[in-house]
Residue frames relative to the residue before (quaternion, step in Angstrom):
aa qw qx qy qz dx dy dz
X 1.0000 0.0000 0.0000 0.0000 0.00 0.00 0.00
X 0.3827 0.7250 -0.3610 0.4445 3.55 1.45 -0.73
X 0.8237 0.3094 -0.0661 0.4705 3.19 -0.14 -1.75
X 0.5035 0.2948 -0.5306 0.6148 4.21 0.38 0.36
X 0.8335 0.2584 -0.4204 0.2485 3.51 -0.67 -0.43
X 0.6286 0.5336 -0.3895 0.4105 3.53 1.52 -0.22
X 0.4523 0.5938 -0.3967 0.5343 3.65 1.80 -0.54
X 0.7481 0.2646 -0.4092 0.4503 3.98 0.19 -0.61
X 0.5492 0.5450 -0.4916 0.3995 4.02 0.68 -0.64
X 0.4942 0.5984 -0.4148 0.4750 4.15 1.25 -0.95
X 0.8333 0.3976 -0.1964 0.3302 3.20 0.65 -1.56
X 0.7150 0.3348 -0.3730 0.4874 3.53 1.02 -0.49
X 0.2160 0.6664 -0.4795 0.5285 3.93 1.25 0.42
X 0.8896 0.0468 -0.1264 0.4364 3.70 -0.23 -1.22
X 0.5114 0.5360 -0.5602 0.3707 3.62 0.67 0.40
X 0.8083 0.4569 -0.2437 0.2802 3.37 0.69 -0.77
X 0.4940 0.4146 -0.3915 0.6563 3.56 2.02 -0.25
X 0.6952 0.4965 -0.4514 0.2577 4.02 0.29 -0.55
X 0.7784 0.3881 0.0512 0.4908 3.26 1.22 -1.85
X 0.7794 0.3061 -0.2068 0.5061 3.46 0.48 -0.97
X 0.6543 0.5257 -0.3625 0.4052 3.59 0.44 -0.93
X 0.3995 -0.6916 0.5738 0.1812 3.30 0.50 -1.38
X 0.6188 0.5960 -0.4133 0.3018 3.47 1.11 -0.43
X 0.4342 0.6449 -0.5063 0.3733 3.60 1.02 -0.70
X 0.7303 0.4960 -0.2638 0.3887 3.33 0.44 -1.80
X 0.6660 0.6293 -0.1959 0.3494 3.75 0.90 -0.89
X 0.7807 0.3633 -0.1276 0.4921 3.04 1.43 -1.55
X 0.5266 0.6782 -0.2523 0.4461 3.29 1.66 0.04
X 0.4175 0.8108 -0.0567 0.4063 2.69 1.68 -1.20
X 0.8123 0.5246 0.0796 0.2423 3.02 0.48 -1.81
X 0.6257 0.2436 -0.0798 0.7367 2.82 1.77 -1.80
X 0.5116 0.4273 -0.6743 0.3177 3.29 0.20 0.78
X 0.7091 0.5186 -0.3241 0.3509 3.08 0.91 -1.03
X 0.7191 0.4160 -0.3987 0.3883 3.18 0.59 -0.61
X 0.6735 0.4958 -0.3615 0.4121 3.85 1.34 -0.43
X 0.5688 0.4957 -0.4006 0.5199 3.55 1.43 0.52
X 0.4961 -0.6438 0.4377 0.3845 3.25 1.11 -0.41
X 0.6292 -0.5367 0.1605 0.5388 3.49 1.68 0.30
X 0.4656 0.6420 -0.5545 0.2523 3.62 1.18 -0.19
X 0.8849 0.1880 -0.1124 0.4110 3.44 0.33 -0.65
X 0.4341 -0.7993 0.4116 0.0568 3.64 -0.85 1.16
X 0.5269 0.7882 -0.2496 0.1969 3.10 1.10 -1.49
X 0.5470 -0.6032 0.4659 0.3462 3.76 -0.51 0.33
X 0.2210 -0.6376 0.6927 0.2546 4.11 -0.80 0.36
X 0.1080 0.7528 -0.6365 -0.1282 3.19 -1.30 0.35
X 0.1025 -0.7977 0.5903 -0.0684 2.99 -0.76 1.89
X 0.3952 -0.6841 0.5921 0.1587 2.90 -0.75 1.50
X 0.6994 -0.2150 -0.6814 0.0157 1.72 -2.21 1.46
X 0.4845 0.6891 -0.4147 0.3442 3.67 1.14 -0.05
X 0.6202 0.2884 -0.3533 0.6382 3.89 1.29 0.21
X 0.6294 0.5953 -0.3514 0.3550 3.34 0.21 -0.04
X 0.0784 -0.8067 0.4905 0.3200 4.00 -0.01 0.79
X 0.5073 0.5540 -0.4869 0.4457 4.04 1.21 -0.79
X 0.6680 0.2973 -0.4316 0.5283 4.18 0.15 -0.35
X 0.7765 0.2775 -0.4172 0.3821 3.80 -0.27 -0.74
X 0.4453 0.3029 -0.6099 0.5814 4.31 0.65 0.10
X 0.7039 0.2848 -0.5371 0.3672 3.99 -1.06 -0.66
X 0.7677 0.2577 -0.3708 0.4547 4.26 -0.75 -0.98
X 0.6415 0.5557 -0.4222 0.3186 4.07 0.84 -0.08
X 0.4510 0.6129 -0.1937 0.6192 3.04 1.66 -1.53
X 0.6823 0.3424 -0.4294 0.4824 4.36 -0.10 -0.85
X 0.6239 0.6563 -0.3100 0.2897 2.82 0.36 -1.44
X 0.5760 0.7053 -0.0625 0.4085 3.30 0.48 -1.98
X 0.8328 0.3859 0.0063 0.3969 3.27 0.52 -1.51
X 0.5512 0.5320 -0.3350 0.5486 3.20 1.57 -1.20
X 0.5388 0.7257 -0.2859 0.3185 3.44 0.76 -1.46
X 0.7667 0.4089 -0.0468 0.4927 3.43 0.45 -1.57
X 0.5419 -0.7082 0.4270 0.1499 3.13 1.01 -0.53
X 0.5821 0.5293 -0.2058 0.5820 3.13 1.69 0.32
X 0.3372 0.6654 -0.5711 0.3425 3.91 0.56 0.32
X 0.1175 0.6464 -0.6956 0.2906 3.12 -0.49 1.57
X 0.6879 -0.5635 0.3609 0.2809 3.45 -1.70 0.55
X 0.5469 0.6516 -0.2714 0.4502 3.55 1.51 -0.35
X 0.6884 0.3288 -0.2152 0.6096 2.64 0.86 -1.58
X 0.4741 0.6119 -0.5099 0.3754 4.01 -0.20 -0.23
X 0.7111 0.4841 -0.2318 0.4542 3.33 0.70 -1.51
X 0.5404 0.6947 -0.3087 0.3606 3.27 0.99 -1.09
X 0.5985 0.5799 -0.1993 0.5155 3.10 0.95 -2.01
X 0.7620 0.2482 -0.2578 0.5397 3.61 -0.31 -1.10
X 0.7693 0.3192 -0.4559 0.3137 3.86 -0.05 0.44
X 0.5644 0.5342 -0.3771 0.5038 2.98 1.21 -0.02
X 0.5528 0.4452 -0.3959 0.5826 4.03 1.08 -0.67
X 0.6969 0.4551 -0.4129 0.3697 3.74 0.34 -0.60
X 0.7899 0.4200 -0.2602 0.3634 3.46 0.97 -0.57
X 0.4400 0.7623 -0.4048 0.2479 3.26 1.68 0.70
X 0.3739 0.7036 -0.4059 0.4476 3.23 1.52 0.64
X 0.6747 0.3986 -0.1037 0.6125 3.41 1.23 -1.06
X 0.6210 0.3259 -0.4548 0.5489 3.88 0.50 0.24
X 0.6892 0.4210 -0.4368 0.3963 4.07 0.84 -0.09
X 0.5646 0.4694 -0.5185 0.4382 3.41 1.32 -0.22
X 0.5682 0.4824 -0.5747 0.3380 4.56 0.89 -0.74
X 0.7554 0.5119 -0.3644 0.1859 3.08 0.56 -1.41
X 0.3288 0.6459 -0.4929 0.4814 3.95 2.14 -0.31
X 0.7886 0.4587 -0.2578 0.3181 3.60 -0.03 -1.97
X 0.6019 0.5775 -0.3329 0.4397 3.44 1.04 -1.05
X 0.6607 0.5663 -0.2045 0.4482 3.40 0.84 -1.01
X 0.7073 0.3396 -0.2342 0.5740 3.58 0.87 -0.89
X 0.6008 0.4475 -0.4499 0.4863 4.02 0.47 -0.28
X 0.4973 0.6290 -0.3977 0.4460 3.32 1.11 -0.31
X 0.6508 0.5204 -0.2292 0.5032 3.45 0.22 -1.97
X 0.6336 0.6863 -0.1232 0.3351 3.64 0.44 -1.15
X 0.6793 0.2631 -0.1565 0.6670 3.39 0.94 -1.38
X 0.7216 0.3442 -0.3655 0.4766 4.07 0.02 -0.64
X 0.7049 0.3676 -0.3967 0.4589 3.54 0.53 0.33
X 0.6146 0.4306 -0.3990 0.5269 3.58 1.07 0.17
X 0.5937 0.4984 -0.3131 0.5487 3.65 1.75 -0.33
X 0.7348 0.4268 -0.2607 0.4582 3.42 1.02 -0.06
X 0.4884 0.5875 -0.3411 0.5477 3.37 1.77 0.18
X 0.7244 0.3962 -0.2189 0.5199 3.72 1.27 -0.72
X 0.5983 0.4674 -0.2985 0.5784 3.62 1.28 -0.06
């Protein structure tokens, strides 16, 4: 039970520095610029290190091998949980806006 709830914490871990935060895109960003000397800005995208569905799957193997538990279940487990990191960036949107939502109806009554 450990390891499903530490496979989705992996997964909401990289959705939110890969996808939602923005920093990948930022910190990439940077050393280009600074290894062009600033001509160029643009984000690098180096797979699998921008990517949150590759870094939950080789983190999730990984993760597992570690522990000592790579089994065919849990494998599967991995790859549905990396597949569903599309859907854990849209809670972490909703989660974010019910948020925005309540402190602004608490700040309408204050």
């Amino acid at each position: 039970m450990k390891q499903l709830t530490d496979l989705l914490l992996i997964a909401a871990i990289y959705v939110f520095a890969l996808d939602v935060s923005g920093f990948w895109q930022e910190a990439t960003a940077a050393v280009k610029a600074w290894l062009t000397r600033g001509h160029f800005r643009t984000p690098i995208d180096i797979k699998p290190f921008s990517c949150s569905l590759c870094m939950t799957f080789w983190t999730g193997i990984v993760y597992l091998a570690i522990t000592d538990s790579l089994t065919l279940p849990l494998t599967a487990y991995v790859c549905l949980v990396a597949m569903l990191t599309p859907r854990i960036a849209d809670l972490l949107h909703v989660v974010d806006n019910l948020l925005a939502k309540i402190f602004n109806q608490i700040n309408k009554i204050l």
